[in-house]
KETI-915084 format. One line per 2 residues: number of its first residue (from 1); for each residue x, y, z of C-alpha. Coordinates in nm, 3 decimals. Each point is the difference from the previous one (the first is absolute). Example, Ala and Ser with C-alpha at 12.3 -4.5 7.8 and 13.67 -1.06 7.14 Angstrom:
REM KETI-915084
1 = 1.230,-0.450,0.780 | 0.137,0.344,-0.066
REM end
This chain:
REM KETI-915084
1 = 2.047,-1.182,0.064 | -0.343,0.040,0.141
3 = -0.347,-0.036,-0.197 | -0.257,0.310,0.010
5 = -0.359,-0.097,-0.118 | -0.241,0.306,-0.034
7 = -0.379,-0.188,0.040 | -0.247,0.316,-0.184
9 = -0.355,0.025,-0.016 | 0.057,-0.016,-0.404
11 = 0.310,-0.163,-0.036 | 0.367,-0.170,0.180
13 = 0.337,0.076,-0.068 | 0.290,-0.220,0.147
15 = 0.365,0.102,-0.023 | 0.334,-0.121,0.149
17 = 0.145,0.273,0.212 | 0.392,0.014,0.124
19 = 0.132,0.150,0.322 | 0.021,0.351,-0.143
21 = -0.394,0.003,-0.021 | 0.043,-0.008,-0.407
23 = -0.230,-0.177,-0.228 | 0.212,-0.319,-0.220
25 = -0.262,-0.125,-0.178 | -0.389,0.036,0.019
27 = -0.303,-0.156,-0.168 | -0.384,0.125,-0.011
29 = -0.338,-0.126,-0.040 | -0.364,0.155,-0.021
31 = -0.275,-0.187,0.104 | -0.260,-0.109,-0.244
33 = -0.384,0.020,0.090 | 0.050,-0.441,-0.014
35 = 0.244,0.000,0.219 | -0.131,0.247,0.236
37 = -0.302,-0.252,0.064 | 0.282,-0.243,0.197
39 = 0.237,0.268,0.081 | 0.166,-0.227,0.282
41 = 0.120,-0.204,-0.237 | 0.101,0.173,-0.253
43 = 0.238,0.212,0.251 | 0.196,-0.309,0.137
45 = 0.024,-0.173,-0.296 | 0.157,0.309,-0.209
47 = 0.243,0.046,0.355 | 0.090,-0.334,-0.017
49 = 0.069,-0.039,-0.382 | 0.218,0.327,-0.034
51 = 0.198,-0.069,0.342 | 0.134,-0.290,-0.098
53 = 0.092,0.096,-0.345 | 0.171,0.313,0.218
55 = 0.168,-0.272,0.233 | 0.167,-0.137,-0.282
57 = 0.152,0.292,-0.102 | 0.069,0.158,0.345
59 = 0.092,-0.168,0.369 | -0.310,0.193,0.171
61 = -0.023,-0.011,0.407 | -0.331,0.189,0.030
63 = -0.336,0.071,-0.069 | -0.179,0.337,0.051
65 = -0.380,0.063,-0.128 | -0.161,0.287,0.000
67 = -0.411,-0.006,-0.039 | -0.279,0.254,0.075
69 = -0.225,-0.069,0.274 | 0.018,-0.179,0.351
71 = 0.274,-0.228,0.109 | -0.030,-0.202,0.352
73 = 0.315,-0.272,0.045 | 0.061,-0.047,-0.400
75 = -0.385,-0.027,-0.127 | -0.125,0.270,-0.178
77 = -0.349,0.019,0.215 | -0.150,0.235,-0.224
79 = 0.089,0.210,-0.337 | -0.272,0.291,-0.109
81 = 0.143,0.012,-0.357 | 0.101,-0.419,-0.031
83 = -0.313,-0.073,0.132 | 0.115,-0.289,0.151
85 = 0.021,-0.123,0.388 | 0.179,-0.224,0.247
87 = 0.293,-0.083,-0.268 | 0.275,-0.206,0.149
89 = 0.218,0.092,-0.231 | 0.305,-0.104,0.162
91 = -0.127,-0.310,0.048 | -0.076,-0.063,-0.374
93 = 0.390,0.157,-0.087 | 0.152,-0.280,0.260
95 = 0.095,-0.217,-0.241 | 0.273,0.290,-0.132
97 = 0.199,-0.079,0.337 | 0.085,0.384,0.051
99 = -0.075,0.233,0.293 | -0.283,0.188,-0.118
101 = -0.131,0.352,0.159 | -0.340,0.165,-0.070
103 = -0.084,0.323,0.082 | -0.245,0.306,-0.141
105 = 0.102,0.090,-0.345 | -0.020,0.365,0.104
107 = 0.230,-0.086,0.277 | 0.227,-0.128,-0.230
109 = 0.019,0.256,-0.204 | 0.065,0.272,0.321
111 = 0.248,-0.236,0.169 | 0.211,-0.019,-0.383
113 = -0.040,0.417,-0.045 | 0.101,0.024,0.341
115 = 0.312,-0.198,-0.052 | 0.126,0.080,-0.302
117 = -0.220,0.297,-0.151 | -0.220,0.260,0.032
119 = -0.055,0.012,0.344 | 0.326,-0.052,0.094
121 = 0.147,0.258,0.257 | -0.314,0.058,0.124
123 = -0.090,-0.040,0.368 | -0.420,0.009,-0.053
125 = -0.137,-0.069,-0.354 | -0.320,-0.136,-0.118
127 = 0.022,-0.237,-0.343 | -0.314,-0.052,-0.224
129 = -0.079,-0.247,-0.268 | -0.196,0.083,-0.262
131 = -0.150,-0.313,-0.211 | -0.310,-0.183,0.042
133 = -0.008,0.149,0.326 | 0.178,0.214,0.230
135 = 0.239,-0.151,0.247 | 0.202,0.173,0.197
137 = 0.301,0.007,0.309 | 0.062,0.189,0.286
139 = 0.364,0.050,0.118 | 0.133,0.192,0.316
141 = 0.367,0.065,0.072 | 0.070,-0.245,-0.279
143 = -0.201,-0.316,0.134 | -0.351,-0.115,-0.219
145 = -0.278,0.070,0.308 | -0.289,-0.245,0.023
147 = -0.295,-0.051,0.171 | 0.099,-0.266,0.287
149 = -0.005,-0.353,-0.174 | -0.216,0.166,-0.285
151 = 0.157,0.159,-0.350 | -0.174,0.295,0.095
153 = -0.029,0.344,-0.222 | -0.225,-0.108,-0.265
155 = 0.004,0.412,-0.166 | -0.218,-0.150,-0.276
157 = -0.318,-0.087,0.259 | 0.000,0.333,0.120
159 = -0.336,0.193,-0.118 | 0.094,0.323,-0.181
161 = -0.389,0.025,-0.128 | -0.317,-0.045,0.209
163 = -0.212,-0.281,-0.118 | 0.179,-0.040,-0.311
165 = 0.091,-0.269,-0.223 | -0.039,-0.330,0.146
167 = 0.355,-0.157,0.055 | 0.095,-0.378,-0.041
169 = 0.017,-0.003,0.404 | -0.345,0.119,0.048
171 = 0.053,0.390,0.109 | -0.115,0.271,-0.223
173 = 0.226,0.289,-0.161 | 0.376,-0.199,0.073
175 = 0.271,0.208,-0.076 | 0.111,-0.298,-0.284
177 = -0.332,0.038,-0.134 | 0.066,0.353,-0.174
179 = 0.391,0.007,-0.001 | 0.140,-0.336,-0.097
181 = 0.118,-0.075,-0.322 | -0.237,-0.227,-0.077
183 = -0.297,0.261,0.093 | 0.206,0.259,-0.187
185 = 0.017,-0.256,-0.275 | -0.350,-0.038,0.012
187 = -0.121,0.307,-0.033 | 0.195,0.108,-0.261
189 = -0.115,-0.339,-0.207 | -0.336,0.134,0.082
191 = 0.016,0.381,-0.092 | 0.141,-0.105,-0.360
193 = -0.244,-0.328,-0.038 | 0.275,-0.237,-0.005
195 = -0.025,-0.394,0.079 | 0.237,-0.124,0.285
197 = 0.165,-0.167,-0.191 | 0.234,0.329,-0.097
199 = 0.285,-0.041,0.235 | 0.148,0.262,0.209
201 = 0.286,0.084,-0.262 | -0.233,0.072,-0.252
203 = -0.186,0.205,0.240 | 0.315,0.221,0.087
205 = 0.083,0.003,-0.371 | -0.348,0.170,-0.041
207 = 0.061,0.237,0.295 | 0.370,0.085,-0.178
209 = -0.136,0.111,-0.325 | -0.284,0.209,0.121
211 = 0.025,0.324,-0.101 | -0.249,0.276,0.014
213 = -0.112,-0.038,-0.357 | -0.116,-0.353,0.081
215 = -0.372,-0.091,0.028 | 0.026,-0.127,0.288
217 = 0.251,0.231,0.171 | -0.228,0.118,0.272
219 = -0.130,-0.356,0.059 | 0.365,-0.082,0.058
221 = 0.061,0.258,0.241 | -0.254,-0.026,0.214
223 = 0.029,-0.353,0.071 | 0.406,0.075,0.081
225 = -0.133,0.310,0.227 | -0.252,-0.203,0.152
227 = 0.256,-0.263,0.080 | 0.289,0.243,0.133
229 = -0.286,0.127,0.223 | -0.145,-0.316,0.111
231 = 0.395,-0.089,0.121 | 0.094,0.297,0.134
233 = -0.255,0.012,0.230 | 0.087,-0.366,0.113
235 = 0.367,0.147,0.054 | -0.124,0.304,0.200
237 = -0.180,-0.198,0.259 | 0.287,-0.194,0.065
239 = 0.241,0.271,0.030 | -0.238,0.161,0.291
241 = -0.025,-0.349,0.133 | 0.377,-0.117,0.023
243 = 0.250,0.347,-0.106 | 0.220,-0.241,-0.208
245 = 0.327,0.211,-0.111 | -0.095,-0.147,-0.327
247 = -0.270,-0.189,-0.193 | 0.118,-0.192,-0.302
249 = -0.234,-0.206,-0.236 | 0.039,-0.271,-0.259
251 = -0.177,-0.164,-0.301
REM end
């Protein structure tokens, strides 16, 4: 049995995985604004209580974690969406006596799909992440490509509008900036004057029972438009760019 830990920019999940690639068991957490102000610690200690309760119950030999951001020998040097920097994170999770791996979250994601799902079969495919940002991999005959000891293909710092919104990394009009889900979230939250504190399965529960009686049926709409547009033009510049076989997305 092997340990997966998802590290968001809103939230972590941590399951136990076994050698088919299927989830056992799986727990969750969202950060609160208190514990965002000492994020560091509030990631290792919620890693370290939940894998040991999951060592208890299962004889785990490893330890993968995905995260968003930069990763150089195990520290997370820098995270746009954590905002935090120069997290030895392995060094904090020691104590678990495990091997431990760290890699992009996006990477992750590409490297599962292309094992076991969506992009399996495939001999070029680009992956996306939709969340807080937009992550994304790169594979070619199979293998995850990467920019010589860098992660490398960061499709959510590309600039789909001309001095645009300002990004988190300092560039103006980032492709995450208009086609995440948390700028699609946004926006929507926006359009129908809603506080942030409606989550995202409210908002899709809104988006469901629009109809075109509704008041704010047009509102809706163009927000969803606006989105779909915002992406697909992300998507077009990197089919001209790379001339994947196939370009598959997840959120």
């Amino acid at each position: 049995m092997k340990v997966g830990i998802d590290i968001g920019g809103s939230h972590i999940a941590i399951g136990v995985i076994d050698n088919n690639g299927k989830i056992v068991e799986k727990v969750e957490k969202r950060w609160t604004a208190t514990e965002k102000r000492n994020l560091k610690k509030t990631i290792t200690d919620y890693i370290l209580e939940k894998v040991k309760l999951f060592q208890e119950k299962y004889k785990i030999e490893k330890i993968g974690i995905g995260t968003p951001g930069q990763i150089e020998n195990g520290v997370i040097v820098q995270t746009t969406n954590l905002q935090v920097k120069n997290f030895n994170i392995m060094e904090d999770l020691k104590g678990l006596e495990l091997p431990i791996m760290i890699r992009n979250d996006a990477k992750c994601a590409g490297l599962a799909e292309n094992a076991y799902g969506c992009l399996k079969g495939y001999n070029s495919s680009i992956f996306l992440t939709l969340g807080t940002g937009i992550g994304g991999a790169y594979f070619v005959q199979g293998e995850l490509q990467k920019a010589g000891d860098k992660a490398g293909y960061k499709f959510g710092h590309m600039v789909i509008q001309k001095d645009g919104i300002l990004c988190n990394c300092g560039r103006k009009g980032c492709f995450e900036r208009y086609a995440s889900m948390k700028a699609f979230k946004n926006n929507l939250r926006e359009a129908l004057n809603l506080d942030e504190t409606t989550r995202g399965q409210e908002l899709l529960e809104i988006i469901r029972r629009n109809t075109p009686e509704d008041k704010n049926y047009e509102v809706i709409e163009d927000v969803v438009n606006e989105f779909i547009e915002n992406l697909s033009e992300g998507i077009q510049n990197l089919i001209c760019i790379f001339e994947p076989e196939i370009v598959r997305n997840w959120w």
